[in-house]
N, C-alpha and C positions, 0 to 999 in steps of 0.2 A: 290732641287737637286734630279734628278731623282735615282734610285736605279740599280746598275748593275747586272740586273736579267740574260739578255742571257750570260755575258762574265763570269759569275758567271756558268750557264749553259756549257758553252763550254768548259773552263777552266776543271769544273769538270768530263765531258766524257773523253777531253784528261789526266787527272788524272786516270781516272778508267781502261783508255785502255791503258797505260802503266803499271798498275801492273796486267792488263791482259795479254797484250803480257809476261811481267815477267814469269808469273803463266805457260802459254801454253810453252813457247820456254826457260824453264828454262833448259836442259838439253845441249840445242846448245851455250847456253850465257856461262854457266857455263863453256864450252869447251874451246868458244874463249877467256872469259877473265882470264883464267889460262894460258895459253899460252903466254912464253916469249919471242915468235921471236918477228921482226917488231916493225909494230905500237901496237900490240895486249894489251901492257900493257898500254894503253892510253883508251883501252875501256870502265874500271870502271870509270874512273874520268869524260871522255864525260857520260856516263847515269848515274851516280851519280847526273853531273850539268843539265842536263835533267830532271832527278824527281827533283831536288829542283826548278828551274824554273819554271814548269808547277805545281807543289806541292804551291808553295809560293804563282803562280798567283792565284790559287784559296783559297788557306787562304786567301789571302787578300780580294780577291772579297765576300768572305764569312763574313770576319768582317763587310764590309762596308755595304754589306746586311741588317745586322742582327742594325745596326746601331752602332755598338763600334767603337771608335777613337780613335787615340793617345793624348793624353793630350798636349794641348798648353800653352806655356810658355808665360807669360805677361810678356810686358815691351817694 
């Protein structure tokens, strides 16, 4: 079984450039997601599920990297 080198890769840039963009436009996020008109108060929970999706894919692709599993249950 081959080892997931690029999606491991790719994963981890788009990890790195969301809490870059974080880091750079923290002043404007900060703006919109305090704001209760609208949709405004939807925007934490969209880029919350956004870093954990993109955060998760590369944990995972990083385990499988590294070679750890989950334990398999016999029977």
């Amino acid at each position: 079984m081959r080892k997931p080198y690029l999606k491991l890769c790719v994963s981890g840039m788009a990890s790195c450039a969301l809490y870059i963009l974080l880091y750079v436009y923290e002043r404007e996020i900060m703006t919109a997601f305090t704001r209760t008109d609208g949709w405004y108060p939807l925007l934490p929970v969209i880029a919350a599920l956004a870093f954990s999706f993109v955060h998760g894919a590369f944990a995972s692709y990083f385990w499988d990297v590294l070679g750890i599993t989950a334990r398999r249950e016999r029977g």
